[in-house]
N, C-alpha and C positions, 0 to 999 in steps of 0.2 A: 504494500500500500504506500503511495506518494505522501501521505499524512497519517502519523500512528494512532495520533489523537482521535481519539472517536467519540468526544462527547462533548468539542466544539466546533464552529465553524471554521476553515481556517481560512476565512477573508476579516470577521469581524468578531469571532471569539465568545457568539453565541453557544449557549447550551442545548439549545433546539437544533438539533440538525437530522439531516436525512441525506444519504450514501450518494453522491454525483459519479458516474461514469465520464471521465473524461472524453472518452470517444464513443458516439450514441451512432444508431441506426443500424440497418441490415449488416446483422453481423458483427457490428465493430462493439457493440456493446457486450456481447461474448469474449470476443479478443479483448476487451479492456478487463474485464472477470479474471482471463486466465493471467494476464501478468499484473494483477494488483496496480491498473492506472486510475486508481479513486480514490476521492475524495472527501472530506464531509462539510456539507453548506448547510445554512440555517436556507428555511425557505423563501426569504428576501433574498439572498443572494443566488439562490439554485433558481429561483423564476430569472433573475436579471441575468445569469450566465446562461437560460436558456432562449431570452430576449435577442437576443446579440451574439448569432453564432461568428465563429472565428476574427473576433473583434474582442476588445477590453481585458475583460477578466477571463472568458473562454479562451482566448486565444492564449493570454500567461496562464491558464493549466494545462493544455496542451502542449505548450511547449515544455510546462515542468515536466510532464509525461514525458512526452520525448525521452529528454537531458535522462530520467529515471530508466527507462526502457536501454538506452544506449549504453548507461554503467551498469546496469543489472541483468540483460539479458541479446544483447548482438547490436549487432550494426545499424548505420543510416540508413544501408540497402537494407538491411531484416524491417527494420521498423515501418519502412518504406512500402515492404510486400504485405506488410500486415494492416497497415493503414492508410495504404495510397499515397499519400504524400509525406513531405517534409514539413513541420511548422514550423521550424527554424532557419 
């Protein structure tokens, strides 16, 4: 998991939170499952990260992802096959 904390938000340190997938839709939310690319947002911040795809705050957790996926488990090209693109 990109954040160990699970009983705050880590945008704003809320105690309400609920489990964000980094990378959503066909499929990618499975792949975000198997290598632990999630998160936890209170639900202010999980509606406004999903307001504004790959802009603001969505675009800096995917890229956290990324940076995560790159030290912990293969390459630009791995992460690339698994997600289609670069967000870095």
């Amino acid at each position: 998991m990109l954040v160990t904390d699970e009983k705050h938000c880590v945008l704003c340190g809320s105690p309400f939170v609920e489990v964000h997938h980094c990378f959503e839709g066909t499929g990618r939310r499975k792949i975000s499952d198997k290598y632990d690319l999630t998160v936890y947002l209170c639900r202010l911040h999980h509606n406004a990260v999903h307001a504004k795809p790959n802009q603001g705050w969505d675009l800096e957790l995917k890229q956290m992802a990324q940076k995560y996926f790159e030290e912990h488990y293969g390459t630009r090209e791995d992460f690339i096959k698994a997600f289609i693109k670069s967000y870095l």
